[in-house]
N, C-alpha and C positions, 0 to 999 in steps of 0.2 A: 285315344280316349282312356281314361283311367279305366283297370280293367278290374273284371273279379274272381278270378281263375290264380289265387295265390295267395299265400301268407308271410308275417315277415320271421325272419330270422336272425335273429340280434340288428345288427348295421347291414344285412343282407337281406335280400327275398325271397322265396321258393316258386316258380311257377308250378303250376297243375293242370296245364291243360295240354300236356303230352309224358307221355312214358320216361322221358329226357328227366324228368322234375328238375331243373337248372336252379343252381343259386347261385343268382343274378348283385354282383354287386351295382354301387351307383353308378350311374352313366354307362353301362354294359347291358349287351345283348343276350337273350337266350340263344342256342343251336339252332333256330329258327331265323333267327334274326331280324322279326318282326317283332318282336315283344321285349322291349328294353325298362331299367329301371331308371326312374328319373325322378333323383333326390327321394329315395324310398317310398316310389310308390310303383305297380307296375304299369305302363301304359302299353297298350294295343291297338291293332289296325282296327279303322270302324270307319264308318261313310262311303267306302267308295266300293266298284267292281272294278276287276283285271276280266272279267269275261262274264259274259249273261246270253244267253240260249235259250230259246224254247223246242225239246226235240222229246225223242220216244222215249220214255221211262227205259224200255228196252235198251237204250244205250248206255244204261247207267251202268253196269247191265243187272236190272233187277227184272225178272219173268216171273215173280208169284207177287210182283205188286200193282194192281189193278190196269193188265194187261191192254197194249194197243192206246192206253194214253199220253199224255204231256208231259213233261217235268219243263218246267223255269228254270234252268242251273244259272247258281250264279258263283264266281270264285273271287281271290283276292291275290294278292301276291306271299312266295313264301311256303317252305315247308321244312319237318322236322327230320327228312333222310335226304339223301344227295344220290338217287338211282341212277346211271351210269344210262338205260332205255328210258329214259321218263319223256312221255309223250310231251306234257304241258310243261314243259322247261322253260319255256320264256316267263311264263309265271312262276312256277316254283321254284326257281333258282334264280331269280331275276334279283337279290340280297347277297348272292354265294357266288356269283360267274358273271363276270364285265360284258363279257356276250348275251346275255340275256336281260329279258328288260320286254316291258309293254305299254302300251296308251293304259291310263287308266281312267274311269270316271267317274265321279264322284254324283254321290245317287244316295235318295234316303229309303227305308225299308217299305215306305209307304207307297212309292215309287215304283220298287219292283215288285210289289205285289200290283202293284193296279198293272203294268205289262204283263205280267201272267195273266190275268184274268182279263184281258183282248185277246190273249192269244190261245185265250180255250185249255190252256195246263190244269191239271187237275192234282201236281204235286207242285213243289218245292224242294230244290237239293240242291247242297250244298257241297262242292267240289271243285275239279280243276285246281286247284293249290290242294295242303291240306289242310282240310276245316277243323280239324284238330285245333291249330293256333293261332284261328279265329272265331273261336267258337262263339263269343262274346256276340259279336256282328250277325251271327248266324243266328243268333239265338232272338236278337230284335228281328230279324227278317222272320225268323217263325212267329213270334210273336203276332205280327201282322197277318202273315198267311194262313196261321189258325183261324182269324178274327174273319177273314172273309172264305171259309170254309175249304180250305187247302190244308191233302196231306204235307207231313212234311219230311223230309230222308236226308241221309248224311253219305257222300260216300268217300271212305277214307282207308288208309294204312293200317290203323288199326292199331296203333303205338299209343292207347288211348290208360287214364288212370280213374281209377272209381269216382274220382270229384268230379273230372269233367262228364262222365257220362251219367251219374246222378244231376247234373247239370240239364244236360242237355235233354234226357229221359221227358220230360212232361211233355216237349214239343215234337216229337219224332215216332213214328211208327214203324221204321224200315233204314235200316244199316248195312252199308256194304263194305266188305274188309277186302283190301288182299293178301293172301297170300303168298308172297312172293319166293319161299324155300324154305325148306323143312331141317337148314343144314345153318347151324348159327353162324358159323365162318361166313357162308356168306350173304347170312342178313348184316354183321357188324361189316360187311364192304358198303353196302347201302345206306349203312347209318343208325342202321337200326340192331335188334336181338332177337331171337327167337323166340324167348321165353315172355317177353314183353307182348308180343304180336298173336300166340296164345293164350295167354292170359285177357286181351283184350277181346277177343274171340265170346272168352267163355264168359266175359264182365258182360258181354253186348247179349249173349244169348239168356243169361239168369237174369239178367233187365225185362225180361219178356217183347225186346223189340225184336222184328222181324228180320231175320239175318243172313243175309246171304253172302256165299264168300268167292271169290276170283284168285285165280292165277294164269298170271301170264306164261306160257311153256316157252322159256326161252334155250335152246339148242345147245349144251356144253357149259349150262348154268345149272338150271336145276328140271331136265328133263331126265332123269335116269329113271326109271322104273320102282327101282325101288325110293329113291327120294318120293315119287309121287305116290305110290303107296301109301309110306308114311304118314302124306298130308291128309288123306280121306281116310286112314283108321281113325286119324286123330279127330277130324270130323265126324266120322260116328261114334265115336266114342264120347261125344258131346249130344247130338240128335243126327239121325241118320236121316232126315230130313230137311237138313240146311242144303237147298240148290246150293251147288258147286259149280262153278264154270271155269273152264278149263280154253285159255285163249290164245291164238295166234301172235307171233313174237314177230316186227318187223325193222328193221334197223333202226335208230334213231340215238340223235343227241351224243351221247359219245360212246356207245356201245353199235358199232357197225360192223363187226366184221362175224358175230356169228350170223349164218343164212337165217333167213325168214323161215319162219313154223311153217311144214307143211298139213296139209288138212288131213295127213295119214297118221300125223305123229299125235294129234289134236285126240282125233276120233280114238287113237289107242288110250291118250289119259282117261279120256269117258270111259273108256269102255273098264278100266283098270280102276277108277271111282264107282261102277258100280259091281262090279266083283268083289270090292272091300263094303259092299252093302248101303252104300250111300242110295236113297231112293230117286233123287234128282239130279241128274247132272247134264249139264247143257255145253259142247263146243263151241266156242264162239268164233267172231273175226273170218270166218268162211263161208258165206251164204250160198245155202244150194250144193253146197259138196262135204258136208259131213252125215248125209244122210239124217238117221232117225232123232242126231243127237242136237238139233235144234227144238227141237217141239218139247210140249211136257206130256207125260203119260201118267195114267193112271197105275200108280204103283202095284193094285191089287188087281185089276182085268186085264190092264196093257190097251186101255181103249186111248186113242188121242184125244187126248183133251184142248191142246192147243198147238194149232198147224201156224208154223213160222219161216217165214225168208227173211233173213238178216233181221230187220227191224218193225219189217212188215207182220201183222198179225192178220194168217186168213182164213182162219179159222177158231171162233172160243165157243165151247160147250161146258164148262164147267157151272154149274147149278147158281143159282140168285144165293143160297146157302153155302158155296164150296163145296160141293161134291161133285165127284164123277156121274154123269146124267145114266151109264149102265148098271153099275154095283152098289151107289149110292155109299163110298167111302168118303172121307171127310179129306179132302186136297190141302196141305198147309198152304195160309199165303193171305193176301189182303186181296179182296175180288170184288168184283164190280156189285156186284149185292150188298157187299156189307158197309157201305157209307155212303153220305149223298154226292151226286154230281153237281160240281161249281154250276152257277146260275146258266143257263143259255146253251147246255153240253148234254146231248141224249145217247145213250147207249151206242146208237149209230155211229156216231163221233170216233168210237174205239177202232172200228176198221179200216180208215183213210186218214192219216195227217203227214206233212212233211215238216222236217228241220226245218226251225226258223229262226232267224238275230235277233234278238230283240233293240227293240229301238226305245231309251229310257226318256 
């Protein structure tokens, strides 16, 4: 579909809906390779899914976005780095690597919103590729998912530029980046910059969306101490209350040969994010063996506020207002008090669901 994430420049075009800003002659592709010019104009992917889920918002992984419920994910093919670990490779690379490639199915937004809302989701996110350079598509799906009272999130790389996230801003509540190295060397082996994936950081947190950030601790990439350091000064040095999640690295795609994260090396980034003053930080990818660093706590009593297994929420005490129910501090985040629940979905709902496929 013709798209709107660009301008032209002379016999050329600019895209704007990644950090890349390509200028794309006629009949050629962005670094994406989903988004070509054709005879000056930009066209982009729209109509169809590469994947649609309905699972824990916790998998996203966002834990201060209205905890123990649903997200509808849905992806497309295509993205703007070439990660060496990238789980979702058969879709994000499925443009870039002959080996990769998926079904895809062609669906209209009105569609996957009415499958979310049989499946009791309570958000919308947009991921599995990156939604960065399809934002266009994402933006009709939020469009709909607003209409019938669904948040809506993004989660992405973070290689993002002020158009697209003014773009995208009116329909989204809650953004998730990764962070994947604090050492530009080797974000430009990824595909990406440092300074680009910072800067994107600080564009998403001065937007006033809700923002939480990830890294994968991958073992003789960018697990050294002090590399991770660096990454949580530089997160407090923005707000010291951006949850940071700090996750399990496991072989995949063409990166196999450094060992799998152990839960000791995990539990030390946590523990080394909040030493550098970060108030939230959570290990992930290890259920039941990183100890205290799955739950969230109240940063000023240290009461539990929210007891977790992997994905399972079994415990929430955090106030209809966001507060901690002992000190009555104010907890950042999006919580189950502060917006309505989709039609047919009562509080209860938050404490049992499992992953599901959705069927379009």
């Amino acid at each position: 579909m013709p798209g709107t994430l660009w301008r032209p420049e002379g016999d050329r075009i600019r895209c704007l809906a990644c950090g890349h800003r390509c200028v794309i002659t006629a009949g050629r592709r962005g670094i994406c390779k989903v988004r070509f010019n054709d005879a000056g104009e930009l066209r982009v992917p729209f109509g169809y899914v590469a994947g649609a889920q309905c699972d824990p918002v916790e998998k996203k992984p966002f834990f201060h976005v209205y905890p123990g419920s649903d997200a509808l994910t849905f992806g497309m093919l295509g993205c703007d780095f070439h990660c060496g670990y990238c789980q979702n490779w058969l879709t994000s690379q499925a443009l870039r690597d002959d080996s990769a490639g998926t079904h895809i199915e062609v669906v209209t937004p009105q569609q996957l919103v009415r499958a979310g809302l049989c499946q009791g989701a309570r958000l919308v996110v947009s991921s599995y590729n990156e939604p960065l350079i399809t934002a266009e598509w994402a933006v009709a799906v939020f469009e709909e998912a607003r209409k019938a009272g669904l948040a809506c999130a993004f989660v992405s790389n973070g290689n993002a530029t002020p158009e697209v996230l003014d773009y995208l801003k009116p329909h989204l509540i809650a953004y998730k980046i990764d962070l994947k190295s604090f050492r530009d060397q080797r974000y430009r082996s990824l595909g990406g910059t440092l300074e680009n994936i910072k800067a994107g950081i600080r564009m998403v947190h001065e937007r006033g969306l809700w923002l939480e950030v990830v890294t994968l601790v991958v073992p003789g990439f960018n697990d050294d101490e002090a590399e991770l350091r660096d990454m949580a000064r530089f997160l407090v040095s923005i707000d010291s209350q951006i949850p940071w999640h700090v996750t399990a690295f496991r072989p995949d795609y063409k990166m196999l040969e450094p060992p799998a994260t152990r839960s000791r090396q995990i539990v030390r980034a946590a523990e080394v994010g909040r030493e550098e003053g970060l108030k939230f930080v959570y290990a992930g990818n290890a259920p039941g063996r990183v100890g205290r660093w799955e739950h969230t706590w109240c940063p000023a009593c240290d009461t539990k506020l929210i007891d977790r297994v992997g994905y399972l929420v079994r415990e929430y005490r955090i106030t209809a207002d966001g507060k901690c129910p002992t000190c009555h501090t104010s907890i950042p985040g999006v919580w189950a008090g502060t917006g309505a629940l989709p039609k047919g979905q009562s509080e209860a709902d938050y404490l049992s669901r499992r992953p599901r496929k959705v069927e379009i």
